[in-house]
C-alpha positions as CSV (number, residue, x, y, z in Angstrom):
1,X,122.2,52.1,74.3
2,X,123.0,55.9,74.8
3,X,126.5,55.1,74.6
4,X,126.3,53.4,71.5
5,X,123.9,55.8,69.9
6,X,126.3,58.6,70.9
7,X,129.5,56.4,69.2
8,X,127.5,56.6,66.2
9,X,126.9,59.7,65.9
10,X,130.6,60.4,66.5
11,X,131.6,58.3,63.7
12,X,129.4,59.3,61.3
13,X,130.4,62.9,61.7
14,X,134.1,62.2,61.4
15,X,133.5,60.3,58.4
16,X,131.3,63.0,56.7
17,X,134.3,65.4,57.6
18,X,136.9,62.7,56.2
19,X,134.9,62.4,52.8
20,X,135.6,66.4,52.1
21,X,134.5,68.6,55.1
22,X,131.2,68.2,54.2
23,X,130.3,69.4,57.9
24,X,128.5,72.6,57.7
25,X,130.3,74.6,60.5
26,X,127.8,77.5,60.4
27,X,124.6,78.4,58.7
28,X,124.8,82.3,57.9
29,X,125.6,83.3,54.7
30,X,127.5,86.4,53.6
31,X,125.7,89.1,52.0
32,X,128.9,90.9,50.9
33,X,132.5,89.9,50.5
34,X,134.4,90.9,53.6
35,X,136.6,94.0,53.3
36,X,139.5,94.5,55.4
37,X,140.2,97.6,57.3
38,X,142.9,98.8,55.0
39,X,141.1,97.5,51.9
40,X,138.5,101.1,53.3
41,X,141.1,103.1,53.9
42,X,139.8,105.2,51.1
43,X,137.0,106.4,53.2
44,X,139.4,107.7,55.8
45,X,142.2,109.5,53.6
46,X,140.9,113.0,55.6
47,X,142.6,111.0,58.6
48,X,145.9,111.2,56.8
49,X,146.3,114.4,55.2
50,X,149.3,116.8,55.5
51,X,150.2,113.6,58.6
52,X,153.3,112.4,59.1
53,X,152.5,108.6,59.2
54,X,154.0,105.5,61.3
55,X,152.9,102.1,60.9
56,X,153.3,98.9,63.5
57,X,152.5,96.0,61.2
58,X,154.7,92.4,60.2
59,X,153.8,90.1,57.3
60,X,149.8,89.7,58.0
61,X,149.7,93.8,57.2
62,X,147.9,92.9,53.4
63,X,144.6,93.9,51.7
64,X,142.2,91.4,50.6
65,X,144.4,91.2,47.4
66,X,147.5,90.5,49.4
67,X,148.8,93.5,48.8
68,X,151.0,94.8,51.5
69,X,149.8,98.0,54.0
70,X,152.9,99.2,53.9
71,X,152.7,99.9,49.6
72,X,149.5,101.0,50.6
73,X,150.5,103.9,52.5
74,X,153.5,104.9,50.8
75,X,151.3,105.5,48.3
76,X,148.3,107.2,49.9
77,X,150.0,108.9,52.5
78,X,153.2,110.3,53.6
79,X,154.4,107.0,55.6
80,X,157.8,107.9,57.3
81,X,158.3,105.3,60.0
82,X,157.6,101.3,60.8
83,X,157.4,99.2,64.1
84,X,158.3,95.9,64.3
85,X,156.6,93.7,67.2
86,X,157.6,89.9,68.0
87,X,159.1,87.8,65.3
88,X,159.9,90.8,63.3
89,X,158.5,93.2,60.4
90,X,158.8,90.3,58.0
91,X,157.6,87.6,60.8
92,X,161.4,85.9,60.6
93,X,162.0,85.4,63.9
94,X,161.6,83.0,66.5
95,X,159.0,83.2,69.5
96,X,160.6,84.9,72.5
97,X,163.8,86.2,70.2
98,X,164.6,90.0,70.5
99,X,163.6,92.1,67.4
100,X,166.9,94.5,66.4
101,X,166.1,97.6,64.9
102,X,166.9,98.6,61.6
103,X,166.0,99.6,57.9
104,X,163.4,97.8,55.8
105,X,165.2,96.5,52.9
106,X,162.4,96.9,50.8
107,X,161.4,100.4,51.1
108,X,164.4,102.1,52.8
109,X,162.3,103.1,55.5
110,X,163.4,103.1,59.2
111,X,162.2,100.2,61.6
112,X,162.2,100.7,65.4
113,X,161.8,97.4,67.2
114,X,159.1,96.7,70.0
115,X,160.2,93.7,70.4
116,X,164.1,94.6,71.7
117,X,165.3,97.3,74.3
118,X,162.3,98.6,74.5
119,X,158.2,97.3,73.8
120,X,156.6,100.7,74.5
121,X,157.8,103.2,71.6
122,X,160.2,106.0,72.8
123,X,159.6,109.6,72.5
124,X,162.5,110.4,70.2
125,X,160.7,107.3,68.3
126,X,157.5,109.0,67.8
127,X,158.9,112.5,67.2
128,X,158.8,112.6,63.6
129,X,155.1,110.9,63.6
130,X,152.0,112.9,64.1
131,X,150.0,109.2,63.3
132,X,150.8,105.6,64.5
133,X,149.1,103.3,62.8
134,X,148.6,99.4,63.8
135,X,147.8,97.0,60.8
136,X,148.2,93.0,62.4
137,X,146.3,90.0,62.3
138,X,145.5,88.9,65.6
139,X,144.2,85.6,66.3
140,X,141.9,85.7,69.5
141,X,143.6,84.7,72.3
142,X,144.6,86.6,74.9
143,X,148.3,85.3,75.5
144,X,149.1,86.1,72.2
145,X,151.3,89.7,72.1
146,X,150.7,91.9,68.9
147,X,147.7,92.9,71.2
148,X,149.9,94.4,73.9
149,X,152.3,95.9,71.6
150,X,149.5,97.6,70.4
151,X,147.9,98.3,73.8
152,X,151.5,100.3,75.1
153,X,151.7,102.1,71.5
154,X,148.3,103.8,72.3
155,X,150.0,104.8,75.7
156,X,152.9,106.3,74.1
157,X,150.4,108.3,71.5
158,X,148.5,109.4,75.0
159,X,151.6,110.8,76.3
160,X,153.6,112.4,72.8
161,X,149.8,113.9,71.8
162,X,149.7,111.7,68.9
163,X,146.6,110.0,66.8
164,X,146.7,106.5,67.4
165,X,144.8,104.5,64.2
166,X,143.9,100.9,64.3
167,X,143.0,98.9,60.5
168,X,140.3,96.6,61.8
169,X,140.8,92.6,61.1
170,X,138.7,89.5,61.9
171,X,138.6,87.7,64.6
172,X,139.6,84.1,63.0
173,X,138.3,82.2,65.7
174,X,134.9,83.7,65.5
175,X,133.4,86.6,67.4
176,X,130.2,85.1,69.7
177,X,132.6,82.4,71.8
178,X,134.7,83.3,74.9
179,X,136.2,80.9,77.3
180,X,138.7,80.5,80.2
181,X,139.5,82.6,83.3
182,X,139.8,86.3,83.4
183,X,143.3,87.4,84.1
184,X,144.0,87.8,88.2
185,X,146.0,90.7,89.6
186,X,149.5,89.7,89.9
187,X,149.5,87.7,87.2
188,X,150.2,90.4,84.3
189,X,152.6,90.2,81.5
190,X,153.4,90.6,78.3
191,X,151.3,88.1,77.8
192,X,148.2,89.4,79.7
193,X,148.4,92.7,80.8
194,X,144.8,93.1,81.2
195,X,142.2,91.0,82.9
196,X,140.0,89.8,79.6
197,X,139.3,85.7,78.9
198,X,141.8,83.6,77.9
199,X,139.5,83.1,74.4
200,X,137.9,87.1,74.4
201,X,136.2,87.3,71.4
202,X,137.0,90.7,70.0
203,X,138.7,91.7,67.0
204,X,141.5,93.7,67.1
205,X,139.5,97.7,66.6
206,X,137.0,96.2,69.1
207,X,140.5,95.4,72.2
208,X,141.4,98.8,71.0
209,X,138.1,100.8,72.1
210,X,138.3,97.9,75.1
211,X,141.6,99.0,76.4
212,X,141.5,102.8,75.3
213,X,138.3,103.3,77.8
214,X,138.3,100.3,79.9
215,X,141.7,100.5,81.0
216,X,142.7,104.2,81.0
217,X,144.6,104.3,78.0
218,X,142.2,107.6,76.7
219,X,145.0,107.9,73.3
220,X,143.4,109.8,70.7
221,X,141.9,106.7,69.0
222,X,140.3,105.9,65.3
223,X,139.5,102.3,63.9
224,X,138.8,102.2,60.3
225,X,136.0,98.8,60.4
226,X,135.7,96.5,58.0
227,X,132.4,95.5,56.2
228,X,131.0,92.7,55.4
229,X,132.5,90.7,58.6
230,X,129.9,89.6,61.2
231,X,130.3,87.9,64.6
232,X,129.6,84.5,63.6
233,X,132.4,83.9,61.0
234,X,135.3,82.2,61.2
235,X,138.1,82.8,59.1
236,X,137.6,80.0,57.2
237,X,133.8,81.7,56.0
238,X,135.9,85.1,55.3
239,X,137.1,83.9,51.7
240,X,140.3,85.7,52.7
241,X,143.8,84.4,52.3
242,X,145.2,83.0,55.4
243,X,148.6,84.8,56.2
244,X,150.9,83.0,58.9
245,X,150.6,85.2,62.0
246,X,154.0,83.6,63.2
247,X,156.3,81.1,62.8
248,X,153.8,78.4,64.7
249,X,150.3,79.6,63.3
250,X,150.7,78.4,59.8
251,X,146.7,77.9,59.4
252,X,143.5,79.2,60.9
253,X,143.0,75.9,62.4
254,X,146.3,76.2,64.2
255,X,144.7,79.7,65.6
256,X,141.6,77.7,66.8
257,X,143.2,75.7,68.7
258,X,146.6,77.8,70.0
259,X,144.1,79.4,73.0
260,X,144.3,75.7,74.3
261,X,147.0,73.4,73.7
262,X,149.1,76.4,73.8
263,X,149.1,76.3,77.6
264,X,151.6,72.9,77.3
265,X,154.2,74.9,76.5
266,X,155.6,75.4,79.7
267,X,154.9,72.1,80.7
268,X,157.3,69.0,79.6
269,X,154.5,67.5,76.8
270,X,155.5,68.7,73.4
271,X,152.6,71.0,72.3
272,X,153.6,70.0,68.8
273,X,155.9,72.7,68.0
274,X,158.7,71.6,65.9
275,X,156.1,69.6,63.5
276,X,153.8,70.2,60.6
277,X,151.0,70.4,63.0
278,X,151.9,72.9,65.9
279,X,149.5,73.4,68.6
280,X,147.1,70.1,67.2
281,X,149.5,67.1,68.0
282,X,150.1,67.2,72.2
283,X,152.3,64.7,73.5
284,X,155.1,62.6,75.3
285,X,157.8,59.9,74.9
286,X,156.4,58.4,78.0
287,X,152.6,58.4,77.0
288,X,150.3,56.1,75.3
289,X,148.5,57.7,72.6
290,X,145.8,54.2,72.7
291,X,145.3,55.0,76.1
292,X,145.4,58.8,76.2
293,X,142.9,59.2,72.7
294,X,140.4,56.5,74.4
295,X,140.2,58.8,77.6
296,X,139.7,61.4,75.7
297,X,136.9,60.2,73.0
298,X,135.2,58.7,76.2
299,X,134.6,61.9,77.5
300,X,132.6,63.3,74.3
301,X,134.0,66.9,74.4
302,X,132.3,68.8,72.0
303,X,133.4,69.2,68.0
304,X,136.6,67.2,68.8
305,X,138.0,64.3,68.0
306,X,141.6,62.6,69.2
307,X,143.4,60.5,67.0
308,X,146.3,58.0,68.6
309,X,149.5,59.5,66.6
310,X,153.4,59.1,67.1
311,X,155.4,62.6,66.2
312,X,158.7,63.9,66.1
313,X,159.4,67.0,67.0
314,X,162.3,68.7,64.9
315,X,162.8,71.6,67.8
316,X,161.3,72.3,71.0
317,X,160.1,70.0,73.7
318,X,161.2,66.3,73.2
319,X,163.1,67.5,70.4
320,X,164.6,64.3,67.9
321,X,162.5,61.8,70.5
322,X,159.3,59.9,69.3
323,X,156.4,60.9,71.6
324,X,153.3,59.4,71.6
325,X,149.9,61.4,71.7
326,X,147.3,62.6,69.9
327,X,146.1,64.8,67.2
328,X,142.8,67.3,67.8
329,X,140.6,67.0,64.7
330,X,138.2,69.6,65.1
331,X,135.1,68.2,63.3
332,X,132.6,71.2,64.2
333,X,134.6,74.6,65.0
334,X,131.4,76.1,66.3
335,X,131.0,73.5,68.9
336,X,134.8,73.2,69.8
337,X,135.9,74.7,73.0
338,X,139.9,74.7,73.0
339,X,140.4,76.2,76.4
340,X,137.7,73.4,77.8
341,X,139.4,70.9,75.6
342,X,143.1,71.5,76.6
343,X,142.4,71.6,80.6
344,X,140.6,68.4,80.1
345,X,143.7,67.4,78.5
346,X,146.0,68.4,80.7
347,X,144.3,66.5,83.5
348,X,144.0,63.1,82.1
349,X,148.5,63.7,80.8
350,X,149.0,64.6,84.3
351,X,146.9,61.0,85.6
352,X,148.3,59.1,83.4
353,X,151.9,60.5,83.2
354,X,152.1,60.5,87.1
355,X,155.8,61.5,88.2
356,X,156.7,62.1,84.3
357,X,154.8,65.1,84.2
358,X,155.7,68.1,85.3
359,X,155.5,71.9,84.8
360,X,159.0,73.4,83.2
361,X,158.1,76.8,84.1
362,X,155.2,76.8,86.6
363,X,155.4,80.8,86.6
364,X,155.0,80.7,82.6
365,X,152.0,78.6,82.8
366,X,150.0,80.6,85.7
367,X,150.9,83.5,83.7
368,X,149.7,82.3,80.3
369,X,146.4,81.2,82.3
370,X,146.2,84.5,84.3
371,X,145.5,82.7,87.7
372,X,147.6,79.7,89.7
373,X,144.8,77.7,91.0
374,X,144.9,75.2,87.5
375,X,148.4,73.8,87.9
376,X,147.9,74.0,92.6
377,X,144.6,71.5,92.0
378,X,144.0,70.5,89.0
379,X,141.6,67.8,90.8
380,X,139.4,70.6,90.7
381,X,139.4,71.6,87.3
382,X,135.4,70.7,86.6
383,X,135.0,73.7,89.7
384,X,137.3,76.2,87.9
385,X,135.8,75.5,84.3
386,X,132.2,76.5,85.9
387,X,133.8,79.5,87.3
388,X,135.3,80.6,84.3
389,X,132.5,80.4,82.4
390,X,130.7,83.1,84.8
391,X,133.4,85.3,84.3
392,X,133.3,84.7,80.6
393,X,129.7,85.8,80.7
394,X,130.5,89.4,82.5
395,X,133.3,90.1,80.4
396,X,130.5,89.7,77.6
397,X,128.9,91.8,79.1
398,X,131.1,94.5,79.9
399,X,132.6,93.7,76.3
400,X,129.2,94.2,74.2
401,X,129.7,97.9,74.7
402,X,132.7,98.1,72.5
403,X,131.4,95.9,69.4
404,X,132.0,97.3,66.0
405,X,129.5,94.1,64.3
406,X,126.8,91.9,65.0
């Protein structure tokens, strides 16, 4: 009787979500329209005066009005320089693909690349700035590198004696929720330099303050907050225009799940990339969605549902090859736990694959975890989800000293 009262439930939420996302996702209400950092910037101009002014920023570097932050400080300041991190100033290229420097064609101004020879900028890069500003949507995961471009400009700023100033943006997958393991020692990269939750929970001012005092940074260090943004929002409850943070985040609901299937790219399941739905559709030529969405509804993960599919992938894994899988509907983001989700996942693929699974880069996927012990016994996973969650609750902790909003 449980079991059917629970199915019901289930079905009656995912049809009130079909009939129009009537779902309500969160209570709160905003008192005030949510300002951007560089939508304030007016409040901060004494920062910028008679400053020779550098700005790291790509595509997601807008206003509320979608107005770009670079306009913004040509106009308001004497903006000399930009800095280009992965996928370029204009967010062109491809994951993974070296950034070349150059000139914006827009403004004439001179782009140095972070994303090329070098991701830490060079002295003679930073000698004719006295400020290095970083304007970039982030989307709350950890594995996810504007956040350690970011991280080695404040060490260069340290080291030239320059002011290092960070235009605050929301978190999009909410501020209160953090999940999955804390990164290990010897498993840093460019995609986890520093041991924070896979899912930490911070906006982008707040890893600044994090990294500047947690992990020695010490750059001279302003964030200009927004207002109007609290912990419990989403972007969706932001009423600001989504902006595509790369090539394979074209929605917010992409970024809610990214901190979770994105761990099947360095497997051989197509995480979705090279569809319409990136990072929601997760599957195989050798799988059976029936089979694989009925494991998974069986195990009533929360805000979640999985929908049998066939895709097509256009690039990536399983390129030009049907693969059958399934499609995450996330029917209550506040309840959904990708990281949780995706391990779950990846268990049941791995049982029901058998010898068609494997890992394509076993190194890549310990590195985008931050730990090994995942992929070496995954028959364990229940153990390593409860241990994670403690860790999650100290880096809270240790985290709550650096929050900007409540």
């Amino acid at each position: 009787m449980f079991k059917i009262v629970n199915r019901c439930i289930l079905l009656l939420t995912i049809v009130l979500w079909l009939a129009g996302g009537a779902l309500p996702v969160h209570a709160s209400a905003k008192m005030e329209p949510v300002k951007l950092g560089i939508d304030n910037i007016d409040s901060y101009l004494c920062l910028f005066q008679g400053k020779r002014v550098g700005l790291i920023t790509n595509q997601t570097g807008v206003d509320s009005r979608l107005q770009s932050t670079v306009d913004i400080l040509r106009e308001k300041t004497n903006l000399v320089a930009l800095f280009s991190p992965e996928h370029g100033i204009r967010g062109t290229a491809a994951a993974g693909s070296t950034v070349a420097s150059g000139v914006d064609e827009q403004t004439g101004i001179k782009v140095y690349s972070l994303y090329g020879d070098t991701k830490k900028p060079t002295p003679e890069m930073l000698a004719d700035v006295d400020i290095l500003c970083f304007d970039i949507q982030d989307i709350g995961a950890r594995s996810y590198t504007y956040m350690y471009t970011m991280a080695y400009a404040m060490e260069s700023c340290r080291e030239q004696h320059k002011t290092f100033v960070v235009f605050d943006r929301p978190n999009p997958v909410g501020g209160r929720e953090v999940e999955g393991p804390v990164l290990k020692p010897g498993f840093e990269s460019f995609i986890g330099l520093y041991p924070i939750p896979v899912r930490h929970g911070l906006t982008i001012g707040e890893l600044a303050l994090l990294f500047n005092k947690e992990f020695h940074i010490d750059c001279d260090l302003a964030v200009v907050k927004m207002t109007g943004w609290h912990r419990d929002m989403y972007w969706q409850d932001t009423g600001l225009p989504w902006v595509m943070t790369s090539p394979n985040i074209p929605t917010p609901d992409t970024a809610l799940v990214f901190s979770g299937t994105g761990l099947f790219g360095d497997t051989n399941v197509s995480e979705g990339v090279g569809t319409t739905r990136p990072f929601e559709l997760v599957g195989a030529f050798w799988l059976d969605p029936f089979e694989l969405a009925k494991r998974m509804n069986d195990m009533h993960l929360p805000g979640v549902y999985f929908r049998p599919t066939y895709f097509t992938p256009r690039f990536g894994e399983h390129a030009g090859e049907v693969c059958g899988g399934v499609q995450l509907h996330v029917i209550n983001r506040t309840a959904f736990k990708p990281v949780v989700t995706a391990v779950n996942l990846l268990v049941v693929i791995q049982e029901l694959g058998g010898e068609h699974f494997v890992y394509s880069n076993p190194r890549g996927f310990d590195l985008a975890m931050g730990e090994s012990e995942l992929r070496e016994n995954p028959a364990a996973a229940a153990d390593q989800v409860s241990r994670w969650e403690q860790e999650a609750k100290e880096f809270k902790k240790l985290s709550a000293n650096y929050l900007l909003y409540q």
